[in-house]
C-alpha positions as CSV (number, residue, x, y, z in Angstrom):
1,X,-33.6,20.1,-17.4
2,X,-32.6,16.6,-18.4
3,X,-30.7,17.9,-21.1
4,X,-29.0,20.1,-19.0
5,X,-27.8,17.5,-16.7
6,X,-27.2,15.3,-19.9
7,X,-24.7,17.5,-20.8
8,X,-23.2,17.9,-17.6
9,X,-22.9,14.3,-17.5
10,X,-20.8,14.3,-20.7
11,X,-18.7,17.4,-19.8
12,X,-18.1,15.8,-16.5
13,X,-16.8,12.5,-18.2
14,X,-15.2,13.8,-21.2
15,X,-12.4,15.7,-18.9
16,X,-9.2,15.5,-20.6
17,X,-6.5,13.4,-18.5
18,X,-4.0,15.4,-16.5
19,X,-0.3,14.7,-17.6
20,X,1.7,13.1,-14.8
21,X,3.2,15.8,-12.5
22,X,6.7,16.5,-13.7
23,X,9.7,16.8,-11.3
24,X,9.7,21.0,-10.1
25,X,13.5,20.8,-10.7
26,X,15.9,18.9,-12.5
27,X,18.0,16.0,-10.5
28,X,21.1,18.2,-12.0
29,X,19.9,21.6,-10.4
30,X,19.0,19.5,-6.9
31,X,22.7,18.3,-6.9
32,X,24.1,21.9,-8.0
33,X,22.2,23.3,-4.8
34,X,22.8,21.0,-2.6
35,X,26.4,21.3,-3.3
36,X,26.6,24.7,-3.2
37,X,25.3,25.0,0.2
38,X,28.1,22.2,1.4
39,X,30.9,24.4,0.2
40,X,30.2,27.1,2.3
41,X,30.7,24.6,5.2
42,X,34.2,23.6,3.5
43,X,37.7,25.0,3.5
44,X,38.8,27.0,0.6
45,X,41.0,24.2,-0.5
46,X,39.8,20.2,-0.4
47,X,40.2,17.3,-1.8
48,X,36.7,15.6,-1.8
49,X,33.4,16.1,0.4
50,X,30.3,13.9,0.9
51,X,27.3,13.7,2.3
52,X,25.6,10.5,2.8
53,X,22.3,9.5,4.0
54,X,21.0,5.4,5.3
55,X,17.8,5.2,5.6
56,X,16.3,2.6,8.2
57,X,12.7,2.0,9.9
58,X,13.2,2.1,13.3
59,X,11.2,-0.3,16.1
60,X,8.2,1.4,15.4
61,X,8.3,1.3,12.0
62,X,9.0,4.8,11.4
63,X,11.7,6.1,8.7
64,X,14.8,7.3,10.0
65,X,17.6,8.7,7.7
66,X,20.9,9.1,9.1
67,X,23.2,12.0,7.9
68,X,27.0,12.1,7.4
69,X,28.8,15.4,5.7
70,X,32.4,14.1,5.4
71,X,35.6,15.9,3.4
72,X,39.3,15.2,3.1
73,X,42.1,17.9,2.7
74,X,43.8,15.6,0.7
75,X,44.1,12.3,-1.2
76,X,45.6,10.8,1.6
77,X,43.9,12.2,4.7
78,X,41.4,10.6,6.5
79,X,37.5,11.8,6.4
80,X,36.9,14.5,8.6
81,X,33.1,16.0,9.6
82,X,31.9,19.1,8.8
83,X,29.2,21.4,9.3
84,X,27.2,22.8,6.7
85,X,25.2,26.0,7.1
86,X,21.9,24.0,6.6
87,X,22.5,19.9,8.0
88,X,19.1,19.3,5.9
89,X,19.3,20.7,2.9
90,X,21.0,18.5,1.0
91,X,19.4,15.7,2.8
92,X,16.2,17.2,1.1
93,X,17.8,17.5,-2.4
94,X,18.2,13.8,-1.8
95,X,15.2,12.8,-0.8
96,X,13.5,14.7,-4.3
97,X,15.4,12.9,-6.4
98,X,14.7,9.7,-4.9
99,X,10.7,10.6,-4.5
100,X,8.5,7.2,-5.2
101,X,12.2,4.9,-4.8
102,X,12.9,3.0,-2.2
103,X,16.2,3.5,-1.1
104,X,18.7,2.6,2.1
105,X,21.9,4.9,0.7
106,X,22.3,7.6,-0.9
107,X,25.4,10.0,-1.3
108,X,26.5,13.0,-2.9
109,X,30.2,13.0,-3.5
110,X,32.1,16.1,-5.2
111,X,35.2,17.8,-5.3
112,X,35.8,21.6,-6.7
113,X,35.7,20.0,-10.6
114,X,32.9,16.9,-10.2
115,X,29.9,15.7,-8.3
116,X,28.5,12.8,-8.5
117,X,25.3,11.0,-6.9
118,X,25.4,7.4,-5.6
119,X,22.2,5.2,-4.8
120,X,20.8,1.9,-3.5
């Protein structure tokens, strides 16, 4: 019996450490996703789109993110709202990449050639 449980013992204590959990997916897959679901919210032809996120505790210390999607036609035009088919899921994209960082901003700026992801 007392070997039995010696044993156990050892077993139980000689379990081999578990590697840190690795990101499911890759910060350049999140942005390619997110992206893609913004252009379907987008004209055919744009200059630049955003979204952009500011994060903030409210009164009762709750987090609250705010959430702009923004694109211009042109260079010169002024930012203009849009509507994606899912307001969230670039949010959430976001908010994975950032996982464990604190953060106020964050932004995901692209046009039909480059994206590119901003943070604070």
């Amino acid at each position: 019996m007392f070997s039995f449980l010696n044993t156990l013992k050892r077993l139980i204590s000689n379990q081999p450490e578990t590697p840190a959990a690795q990101p499911k997916y890759s910060n350049e897959q999140l942005l390619q996703w997110a992206t893609g679901c913004m252009l379907e919210g987008l004209p055919d032809k744009f200059y630049e789109a955003r979204v952009t996120c500011e994060c903030s505790e409210n009164d009762e210390g709750h987090q609250t993110v705010n959430i702009s999607h923004e694109f211009k036609l042109t260079e010169e035009s002024e930012y203009a709202k849009f509507s994606p088919p899912d307001d969230l899921y670039a949010t959430n994209c976001i908010e994975q990449i950032l996982t464990g960082k604190k953060w106020q901003y964050a932004a995901i700026i692209f046009n039909p050639q480059t994206t590119r992801f901003e943070w604070q």
